[in-house]
C-alpha positions as CSV (number, residue, x, y, z in Angstrom):
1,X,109.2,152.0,119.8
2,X,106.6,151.6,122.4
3,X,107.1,153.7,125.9
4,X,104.7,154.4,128.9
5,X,101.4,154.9,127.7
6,X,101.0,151.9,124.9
7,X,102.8,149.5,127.3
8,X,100.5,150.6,130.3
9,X,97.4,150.3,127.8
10,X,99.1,146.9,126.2
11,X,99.6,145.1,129.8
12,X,95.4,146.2,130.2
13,X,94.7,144.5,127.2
14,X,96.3,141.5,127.6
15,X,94.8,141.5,131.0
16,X,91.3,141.2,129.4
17,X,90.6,141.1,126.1
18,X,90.7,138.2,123.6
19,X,91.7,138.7,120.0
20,X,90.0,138.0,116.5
21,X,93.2,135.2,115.9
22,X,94.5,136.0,119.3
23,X,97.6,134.6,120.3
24,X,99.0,136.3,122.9
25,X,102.6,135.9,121.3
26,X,101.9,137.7,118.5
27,X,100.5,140.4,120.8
28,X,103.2,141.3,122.8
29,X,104.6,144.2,120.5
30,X,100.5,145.4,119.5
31,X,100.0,149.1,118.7
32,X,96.9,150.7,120.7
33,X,95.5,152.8,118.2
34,X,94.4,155.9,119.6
35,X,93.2,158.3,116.9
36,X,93.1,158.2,112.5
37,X,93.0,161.2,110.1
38,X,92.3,160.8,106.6
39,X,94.9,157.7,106.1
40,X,96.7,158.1,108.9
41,X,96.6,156.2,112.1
42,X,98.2,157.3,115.5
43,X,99.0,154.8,118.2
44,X,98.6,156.1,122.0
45,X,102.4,157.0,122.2
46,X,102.2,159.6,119.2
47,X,103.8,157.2,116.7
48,X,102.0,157.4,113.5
49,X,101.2,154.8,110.5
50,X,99.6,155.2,107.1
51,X,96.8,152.3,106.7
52,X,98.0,150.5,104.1
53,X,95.0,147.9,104.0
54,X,92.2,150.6,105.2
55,X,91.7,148.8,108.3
56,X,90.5,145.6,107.1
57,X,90.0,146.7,103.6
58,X,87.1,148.7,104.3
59,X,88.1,152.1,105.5
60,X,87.9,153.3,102.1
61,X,86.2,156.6,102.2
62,X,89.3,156.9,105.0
63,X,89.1,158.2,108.8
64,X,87.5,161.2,109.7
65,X,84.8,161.7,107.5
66,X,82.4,164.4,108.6
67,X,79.3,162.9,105.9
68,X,79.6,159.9,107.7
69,X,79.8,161.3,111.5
70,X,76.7,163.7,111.0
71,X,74.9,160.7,109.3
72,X,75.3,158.7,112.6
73,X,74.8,161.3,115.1
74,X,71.9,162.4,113.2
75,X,70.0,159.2,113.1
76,X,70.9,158.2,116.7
77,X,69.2,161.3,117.5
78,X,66.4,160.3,115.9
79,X,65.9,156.6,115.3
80,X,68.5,155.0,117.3
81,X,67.3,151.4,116.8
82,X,63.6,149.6,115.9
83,X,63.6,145.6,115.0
84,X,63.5,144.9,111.4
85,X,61.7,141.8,111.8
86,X,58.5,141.6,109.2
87,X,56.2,143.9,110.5
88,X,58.4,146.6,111.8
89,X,60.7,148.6,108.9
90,X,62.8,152.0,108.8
91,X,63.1,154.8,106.0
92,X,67.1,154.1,106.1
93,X,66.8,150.9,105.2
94,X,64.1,151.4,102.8
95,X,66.6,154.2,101.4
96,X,69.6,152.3,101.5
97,X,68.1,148.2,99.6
98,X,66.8,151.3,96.7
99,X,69.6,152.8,96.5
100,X,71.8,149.2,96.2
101,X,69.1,148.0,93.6
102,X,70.1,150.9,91.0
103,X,73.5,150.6,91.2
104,X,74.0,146.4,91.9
105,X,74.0,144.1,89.2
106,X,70.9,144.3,86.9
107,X,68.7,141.1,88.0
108,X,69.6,142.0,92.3
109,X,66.8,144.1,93.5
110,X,66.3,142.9,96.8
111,X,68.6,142.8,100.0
112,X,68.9,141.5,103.8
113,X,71.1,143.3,105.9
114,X,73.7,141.6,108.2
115,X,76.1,143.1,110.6
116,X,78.9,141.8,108.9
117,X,80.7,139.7,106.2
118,X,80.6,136.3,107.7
119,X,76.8,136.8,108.9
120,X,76.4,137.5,105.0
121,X,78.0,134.8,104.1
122,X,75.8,132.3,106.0
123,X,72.8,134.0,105.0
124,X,73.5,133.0,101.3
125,X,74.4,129.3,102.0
126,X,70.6,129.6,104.1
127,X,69.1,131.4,101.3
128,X,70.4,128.7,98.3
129,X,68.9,125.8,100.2
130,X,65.7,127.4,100.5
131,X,65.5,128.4,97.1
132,X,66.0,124.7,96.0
133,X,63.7,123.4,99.0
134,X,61.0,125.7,97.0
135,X,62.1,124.2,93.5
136,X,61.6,121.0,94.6
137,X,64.9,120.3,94.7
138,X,66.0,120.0,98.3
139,X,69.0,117.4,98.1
140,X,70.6,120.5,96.3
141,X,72.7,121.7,99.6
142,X,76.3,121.2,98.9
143,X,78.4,124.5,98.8
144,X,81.5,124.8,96.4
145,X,84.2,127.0,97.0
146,X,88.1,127.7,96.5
147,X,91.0,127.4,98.2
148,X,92.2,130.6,99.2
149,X,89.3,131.7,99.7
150,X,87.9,134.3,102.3
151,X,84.2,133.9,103.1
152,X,84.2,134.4,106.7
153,X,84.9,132.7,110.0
154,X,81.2,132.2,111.6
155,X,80.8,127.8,111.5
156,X,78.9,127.4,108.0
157,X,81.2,130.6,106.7
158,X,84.5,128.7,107.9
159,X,83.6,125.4,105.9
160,X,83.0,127.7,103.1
161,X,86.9,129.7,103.6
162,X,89.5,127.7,101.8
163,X,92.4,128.8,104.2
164,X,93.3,125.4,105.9
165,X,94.6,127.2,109.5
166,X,91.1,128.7,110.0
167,X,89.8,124.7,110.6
168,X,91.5,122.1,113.1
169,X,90.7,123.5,116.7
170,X,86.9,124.1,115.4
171,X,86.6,120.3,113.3
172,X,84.3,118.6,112.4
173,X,83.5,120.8,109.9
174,X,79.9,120.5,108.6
175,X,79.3,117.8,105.7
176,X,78.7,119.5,102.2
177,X,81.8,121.9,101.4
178,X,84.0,121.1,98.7
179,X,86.7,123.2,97.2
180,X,88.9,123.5,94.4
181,X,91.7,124.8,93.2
182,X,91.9,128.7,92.7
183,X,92.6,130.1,89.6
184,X,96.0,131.7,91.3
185,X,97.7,133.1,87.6
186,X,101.0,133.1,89.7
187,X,101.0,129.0,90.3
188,X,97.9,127.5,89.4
189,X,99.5,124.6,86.5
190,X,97.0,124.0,83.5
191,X,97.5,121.3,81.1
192,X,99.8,121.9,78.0
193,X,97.3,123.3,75.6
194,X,95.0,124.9,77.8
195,X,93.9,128.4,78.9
196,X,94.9,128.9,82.3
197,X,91.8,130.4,83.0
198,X,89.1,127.7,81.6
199,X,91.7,125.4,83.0
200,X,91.0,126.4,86.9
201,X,87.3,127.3,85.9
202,X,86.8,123.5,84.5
203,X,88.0,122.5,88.0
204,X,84.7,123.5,89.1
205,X,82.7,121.3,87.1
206,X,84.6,118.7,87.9
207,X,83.7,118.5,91.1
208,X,80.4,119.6,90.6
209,X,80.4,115.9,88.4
210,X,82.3,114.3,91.5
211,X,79.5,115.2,94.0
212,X,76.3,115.0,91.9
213,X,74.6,118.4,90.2
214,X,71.7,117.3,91.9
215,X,73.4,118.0,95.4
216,X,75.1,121.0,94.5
217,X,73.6,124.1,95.4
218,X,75.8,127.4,95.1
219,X,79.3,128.2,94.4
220,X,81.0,131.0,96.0
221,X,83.9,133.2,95.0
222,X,85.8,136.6,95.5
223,X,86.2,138.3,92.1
224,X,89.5,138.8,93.8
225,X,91.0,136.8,96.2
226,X,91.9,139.5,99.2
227,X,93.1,137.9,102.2
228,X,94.0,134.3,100.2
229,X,96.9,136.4,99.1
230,X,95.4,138.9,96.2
231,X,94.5,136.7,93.9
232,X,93.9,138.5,90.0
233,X,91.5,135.9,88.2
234,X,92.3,135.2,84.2
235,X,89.7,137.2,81.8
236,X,88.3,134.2,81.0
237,X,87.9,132.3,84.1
238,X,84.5,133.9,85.3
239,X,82.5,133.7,81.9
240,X,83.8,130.3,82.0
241,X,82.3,129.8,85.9
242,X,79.2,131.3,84.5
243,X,78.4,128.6,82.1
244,X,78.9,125.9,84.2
245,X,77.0,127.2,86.7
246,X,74.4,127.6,84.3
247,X,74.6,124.2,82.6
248,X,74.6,122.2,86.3
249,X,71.7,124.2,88.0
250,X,74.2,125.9,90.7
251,X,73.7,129.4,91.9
252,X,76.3,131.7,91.5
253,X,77.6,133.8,94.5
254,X,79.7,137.0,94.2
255,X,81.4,137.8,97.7
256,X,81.6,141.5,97.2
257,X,82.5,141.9,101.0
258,X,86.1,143.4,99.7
259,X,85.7,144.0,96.1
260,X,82.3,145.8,96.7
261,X,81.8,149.8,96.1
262,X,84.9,150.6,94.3
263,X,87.6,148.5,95.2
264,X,88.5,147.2,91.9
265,X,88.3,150.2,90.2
266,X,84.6,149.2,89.0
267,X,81.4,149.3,91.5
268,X,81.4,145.7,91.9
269,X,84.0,143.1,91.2
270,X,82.7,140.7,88.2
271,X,81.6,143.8,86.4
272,X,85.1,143.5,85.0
273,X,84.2,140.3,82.8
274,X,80.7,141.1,82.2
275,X,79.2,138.4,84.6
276,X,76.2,138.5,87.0
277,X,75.9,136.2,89.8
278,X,72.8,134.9,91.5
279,X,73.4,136.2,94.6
280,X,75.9,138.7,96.5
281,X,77.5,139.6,99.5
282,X,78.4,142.6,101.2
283,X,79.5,144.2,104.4
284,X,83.1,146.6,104.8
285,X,82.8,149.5,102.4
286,X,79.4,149.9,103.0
287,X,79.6,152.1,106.0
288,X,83.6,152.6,105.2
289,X,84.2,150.6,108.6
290,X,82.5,153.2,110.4
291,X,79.4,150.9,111.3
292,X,79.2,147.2,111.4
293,X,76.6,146.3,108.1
294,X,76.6,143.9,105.6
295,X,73.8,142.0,103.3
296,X,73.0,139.8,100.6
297,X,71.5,141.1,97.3
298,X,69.5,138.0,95.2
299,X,68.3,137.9,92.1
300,X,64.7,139.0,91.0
301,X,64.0,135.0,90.4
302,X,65.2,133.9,93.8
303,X,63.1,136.7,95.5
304,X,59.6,135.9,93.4
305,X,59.9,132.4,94.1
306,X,60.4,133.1,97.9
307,X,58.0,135.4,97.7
308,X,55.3,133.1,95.9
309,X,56.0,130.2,98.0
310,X,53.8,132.0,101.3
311,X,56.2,130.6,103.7
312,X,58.3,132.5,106.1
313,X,62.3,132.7,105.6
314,X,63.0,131.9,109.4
315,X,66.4,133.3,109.3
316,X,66.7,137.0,111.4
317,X,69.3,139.1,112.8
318,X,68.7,141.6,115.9
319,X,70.6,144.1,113.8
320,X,69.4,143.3,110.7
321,X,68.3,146.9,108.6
322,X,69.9,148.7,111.8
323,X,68.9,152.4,110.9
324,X,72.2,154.1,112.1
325,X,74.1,151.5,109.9
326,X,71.8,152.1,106.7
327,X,71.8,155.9,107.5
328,X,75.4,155.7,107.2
329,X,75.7,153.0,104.1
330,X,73.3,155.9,102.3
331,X,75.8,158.8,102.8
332,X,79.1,156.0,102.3
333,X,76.6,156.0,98.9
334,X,76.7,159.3,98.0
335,X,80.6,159.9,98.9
336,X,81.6,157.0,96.4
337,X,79.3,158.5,93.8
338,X,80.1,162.2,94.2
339,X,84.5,161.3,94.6
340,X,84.1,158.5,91.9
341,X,85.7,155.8,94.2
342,X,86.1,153.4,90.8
343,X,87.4,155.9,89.1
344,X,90.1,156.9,92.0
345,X,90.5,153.2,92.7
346,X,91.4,152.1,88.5
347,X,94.0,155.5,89.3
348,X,95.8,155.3,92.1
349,X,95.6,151.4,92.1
350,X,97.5,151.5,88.7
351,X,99.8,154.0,89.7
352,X,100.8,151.8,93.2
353,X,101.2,148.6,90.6
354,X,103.4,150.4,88.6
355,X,105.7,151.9,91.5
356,X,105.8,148.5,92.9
357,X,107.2,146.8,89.4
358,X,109.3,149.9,88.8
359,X,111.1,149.2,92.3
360,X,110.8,145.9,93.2
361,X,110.7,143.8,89.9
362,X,114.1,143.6,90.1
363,X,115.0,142.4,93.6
364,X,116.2,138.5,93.5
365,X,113.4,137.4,96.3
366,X,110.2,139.3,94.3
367,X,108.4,136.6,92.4
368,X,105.3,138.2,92.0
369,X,103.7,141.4,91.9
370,X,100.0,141.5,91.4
371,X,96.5,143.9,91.2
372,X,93.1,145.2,90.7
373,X,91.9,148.5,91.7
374,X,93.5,149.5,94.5
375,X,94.7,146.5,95.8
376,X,98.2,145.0,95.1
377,X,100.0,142.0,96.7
378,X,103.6,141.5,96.1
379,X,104.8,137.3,96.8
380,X,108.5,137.1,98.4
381,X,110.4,133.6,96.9
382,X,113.0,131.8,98.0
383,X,114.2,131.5,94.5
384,X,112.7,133.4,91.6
385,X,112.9,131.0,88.4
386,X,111.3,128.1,90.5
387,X,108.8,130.5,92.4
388,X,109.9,128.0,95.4
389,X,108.8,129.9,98.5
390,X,111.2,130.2,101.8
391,X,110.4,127.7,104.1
392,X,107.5,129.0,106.5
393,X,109.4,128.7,110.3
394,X,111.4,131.4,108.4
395,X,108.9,133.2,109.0
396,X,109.9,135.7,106.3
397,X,106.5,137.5,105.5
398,X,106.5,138.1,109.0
399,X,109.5,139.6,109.6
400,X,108.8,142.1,106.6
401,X,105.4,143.0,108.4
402,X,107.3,143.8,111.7
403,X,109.8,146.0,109.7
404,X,107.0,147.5,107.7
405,X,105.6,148.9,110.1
406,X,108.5,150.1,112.7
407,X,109.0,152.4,109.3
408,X,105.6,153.3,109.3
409,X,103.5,151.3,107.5
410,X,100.7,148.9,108.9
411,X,99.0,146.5,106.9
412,X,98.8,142.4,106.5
413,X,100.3,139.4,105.1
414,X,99.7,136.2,104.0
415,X,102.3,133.8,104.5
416,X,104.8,135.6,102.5
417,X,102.5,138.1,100.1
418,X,102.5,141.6,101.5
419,X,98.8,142.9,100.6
420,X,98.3,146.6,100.0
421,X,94.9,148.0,99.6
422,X,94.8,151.5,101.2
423,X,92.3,154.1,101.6
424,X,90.9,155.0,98.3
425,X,91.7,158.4,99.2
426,X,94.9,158.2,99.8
427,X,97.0,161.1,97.4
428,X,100.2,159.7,95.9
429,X,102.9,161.0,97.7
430,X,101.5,158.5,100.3
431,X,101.6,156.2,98.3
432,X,105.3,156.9,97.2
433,X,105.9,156.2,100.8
434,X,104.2,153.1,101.1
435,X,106.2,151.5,98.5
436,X,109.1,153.5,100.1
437,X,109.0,151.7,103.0
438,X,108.1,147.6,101.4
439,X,111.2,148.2,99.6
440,X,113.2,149.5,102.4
441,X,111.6,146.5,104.8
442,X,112.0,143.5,101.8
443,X,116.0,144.9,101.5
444,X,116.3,144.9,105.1
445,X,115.3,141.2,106.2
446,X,116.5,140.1,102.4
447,X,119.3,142.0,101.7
448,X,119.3,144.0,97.8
């Protein structure tokens, strides 16, 4: 319940500041988060929360972290900032693109660094027309992506995201973005006869047939769909992805930005099904949310033929190789190696699934419960055998959230899909409460 100090803070707020999705509706009951310990958050009347999606699922190595602190203050006492324009470079960054190149995907070896996820994001859709430009292929431009898909909310990014409320006050969109279906095990509908997973991969060639392979330039995905609602691919979708991909000239792009440096319980998502993409993105993990950095990683073909071509990429970032950031991604490094983040993440991910199913499978309005790593999503029905959703002015997923955290829980939704991805620190008696409270809020706005 809020008193004095978060409502005098609140009213400040309100006065001045606008929102990422602001609407000052949804505002009116905000927590001012004062101060965070290990997984714990603390708003500024003492009330206290465990993160239950690490901030913005990148929080992983969890608050506090004294490796991370001295990093920072040590290179801000020494380097602050320098431009990392060609001609001008810092041993951080050198440190940090060696350090990602023996532990990435065998065929990425070189990296740009971005502030952030969306800035990554565009970077790739920049990097795959160049690429063609310099293969003489340069009507090769068109970006394929899925629906439910994250990528970002920077212009190009936003025509690449596949959530439909992210577009009409910013439209037009820019030309060239197609999506498809996702793969969504839960209510993606294959015909009779068909893997459900080659099924929603196929959709890709399709369109990649609808548009022209000569126009097509990359395809971007989340090995899991995060904020789309956790979406768990098939085991055979992304091999599938790979060989059409392969067959039609199209680079494939992994956005790591959630599923990168642990997450899934391997280092990087599509490690799981023994693929290699093109090209990645990264950003949240990276520094833990302690410093905003992100990149691309591309392959060791992409790189020679940039290289080879003599011509300048004219794409920069002020921020770009920042050496606080890339001091701090190089000791977020060495935490998820020495504390085996996959490891932790396969563990207590498994452990959350199986609390979840254990108490909620039964509840008449659970239709779904769902994972990878440590990050689980649980999808509230209307009705169960059809999987028909309540109608959204219900409002339902909402009203969970609300209750979810009066208990002490704060985390996101999507529509009506609870998503969990907390700390990968986090011991299990904290998890026991997380689940604790879903059930408690899912019984009290559903009834048992």
């Amino acid at each position: 319940m809020m008193t004095q100090q978060n409502a005098m803070l609140l009213s400040l707020d309100q006065q001045h500041l606008i929102h990422p999705l602001h609407s000052q509706p949804m505002h009116e009951k905000a927590r001012v988060w004062v101060r965070a310990e290990g997984v714990t958050l603390t708003d500024a009347d003492g009330n206290t929360c465990i993160d239950g999606l690490a901030g913005l699922w990148n929080v992983t190595a969890g608050h506090g972290r004294q490796e991370l602190i001295d990093a920072a203050s040590e290179q801000l006492a020494t380097l602050p900032y320098v431009s990392g324009y060609t001609g001008s470079s810092n041993p951080k960054a050198i440190e940090l693109a060696e350090r990602l190149a023996s532990i990435t995907y065998p065929r990425i070896n070189r990296f740009f660094f971005t502030s952030g996820g969306g800035e990554s994001t565009d970077s790739n859709i920049k990097m795959a027309r160049f690429y063609w430009k310099l293969k003489g292929k340069p009507e090769k431009t068109k970006v394929i992506s899925r629906q439910w898909g994250y990528h970002g909310v920077t212009l190009a990014a936003m025509c690449a995201t596949g959530m439909s409320a992210y577009w009409p006050m910013f439209e037009p969109r820019i030309p060239g973005f197609i999506h498809i279906p996702s793969p969504y095990p839960y209510r993606y509908q294959a015909p009779e006869g068909v893997s459900q997973g080659i099924a929603a991969a196929d959709e890709l060639e399709q369109a990649i047939l609808r548009e022209g392979p000569e126009t097509v330039a990359m395809f971007i995905a989340e090995p899991v769909q995060g904020a789309g609602g956790l979406i768990v691919p098939q085991d055979d979708y992304f091999p599938r992805i790979r060989e059409i991909c392969d067959q039609y000239e199209v680079l494939l792009v992994s956005d790591e930005v959630i599923t990168g440096f642990g997450r899934t319980g391997k280092l990087f998502g599509l490690q799981h099904w023994g693929v290699e993409p093109d090209l990645i993105q990264f950003a949240k993990a990276i520094t833990s949310g302690y410093f905003p950095l992100g990149g691309i990683g591309v392959s060791d073909e992409i790189a020679q033929t940039m290289n080879e071509s003599g011509q300048a990429w004219m794409h920069a970032y002020t921020y770009s190789g920042h050496p606080v950031g890339c001091a701090i991604g190089c000791a977020m490094l060495e935490v998820i190696e020495k504390e085996n983040f996959p490891q932790q993440a396969a563990d207590k991910g498994q452990y959350l699934l199986d609390q979840l199913r254990t108490t909620l499978t039964d509840h008449p309005h659970v239709g779904d419960i769902r994972g990878l790593g440590l990050m689980c999503g649980v999808e509230i029905v209307e009705d169960r055998a059809s999987k028909r959703p309540f109608d959204a002015g219900k409002k339902i997923g909402a009203q969970i959230q609300r209750t979810m955290i009066e208990r002490g829980l704060f985390t996101r939704i999507r529509d009506d899909i609870i998503l969990l991805a907390p700390p990968i620190v986090i011991e299990r008696d904290q998890l026991d409460r997380m689940v604790e409270i879903v059930n408690d809020a899912i019984n009290s706005v559903l009834g048992t």
